[in-house]
C-alpha positions in Angstrom: 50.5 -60.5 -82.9 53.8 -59.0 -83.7 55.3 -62.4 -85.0 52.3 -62.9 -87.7 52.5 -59.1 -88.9 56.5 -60.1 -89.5 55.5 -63.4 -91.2 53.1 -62.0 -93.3 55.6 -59.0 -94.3 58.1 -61.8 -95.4 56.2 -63.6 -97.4 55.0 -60.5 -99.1 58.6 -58.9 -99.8 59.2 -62.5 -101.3 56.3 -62.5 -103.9 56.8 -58.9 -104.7 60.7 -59.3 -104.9 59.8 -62.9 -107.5 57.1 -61.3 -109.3 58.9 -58.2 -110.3 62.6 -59.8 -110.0 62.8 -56.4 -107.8 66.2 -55.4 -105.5 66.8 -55.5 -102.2 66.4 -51.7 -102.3 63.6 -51.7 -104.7 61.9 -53.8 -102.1 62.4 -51.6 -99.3 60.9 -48.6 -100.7 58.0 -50.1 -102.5 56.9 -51.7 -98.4 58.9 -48.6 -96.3 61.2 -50.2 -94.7 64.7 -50.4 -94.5 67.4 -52.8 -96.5 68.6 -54.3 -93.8 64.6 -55.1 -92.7 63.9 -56.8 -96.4 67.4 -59.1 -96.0 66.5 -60.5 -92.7 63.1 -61.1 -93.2 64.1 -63.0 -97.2 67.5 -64.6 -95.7 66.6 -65.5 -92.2 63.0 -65.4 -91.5 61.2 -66.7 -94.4 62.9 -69.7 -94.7 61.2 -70.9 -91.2 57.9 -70.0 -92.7 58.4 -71.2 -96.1 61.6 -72.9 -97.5 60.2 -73.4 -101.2 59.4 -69.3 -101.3 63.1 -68.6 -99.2 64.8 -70.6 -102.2 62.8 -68.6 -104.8 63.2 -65.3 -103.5 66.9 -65.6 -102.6 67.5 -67.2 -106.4 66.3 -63.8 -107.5 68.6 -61.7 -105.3 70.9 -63.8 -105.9 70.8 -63.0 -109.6 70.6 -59.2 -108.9 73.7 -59.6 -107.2 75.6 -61.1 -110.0 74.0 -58.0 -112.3 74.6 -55.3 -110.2 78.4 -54.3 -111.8 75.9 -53.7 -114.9 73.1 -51.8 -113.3 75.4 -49.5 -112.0 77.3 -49.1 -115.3 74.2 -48.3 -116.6 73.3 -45.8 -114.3 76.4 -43.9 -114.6 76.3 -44.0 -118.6 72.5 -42.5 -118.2 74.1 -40.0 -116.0 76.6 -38.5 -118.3 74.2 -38.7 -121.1 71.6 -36.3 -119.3 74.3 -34.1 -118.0 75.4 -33.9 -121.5 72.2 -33.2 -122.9 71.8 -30.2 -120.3 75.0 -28.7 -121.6 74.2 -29.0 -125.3 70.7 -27.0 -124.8 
């Protein structure tokens, strides 16, 4: 019972994660669980259920990896921007 609610799980977190090209952490909150959870289930688990969806999903984190110097550069430029719009008021 326990083994096809994790299966299914997987194979969820991967569609959401290729449909919306979503994070590892983006993941996690959208289903309520933890990082750690999402990782084993896309890098370990799923690819015993299904190594076609495994390949897809981790191409996607994969590619959110390689961004991730620019998502946080990002987040730190909105940062200072609202912090400097709360001064200037």
């Amino acid at each position: 019972m326990m083994k096809d609610y994790i299966e299914k799980r997987s194979v969820l977190l991967a569609e959401y994660i290729i449909s919306h090209k979503a994070t590892v952490r983006a993941a996690a909150k959208k289903f309520g669980i933890s990082k750690s959870t999402v990782h084993k289930d896309i890098s370990e688990r799923l690819h015993e259920i299904s190594p076609s969806l495994s390949k897809q999903a981790n191409a996607v984190l994969s590619e959110n990896k390689r961004e991730r110097h620019l998502r946080g550069g990002l987040a730190t430029k909105r940062k200072y921007m609202e912090k400097e719009k709360g001064l200037s008021k």
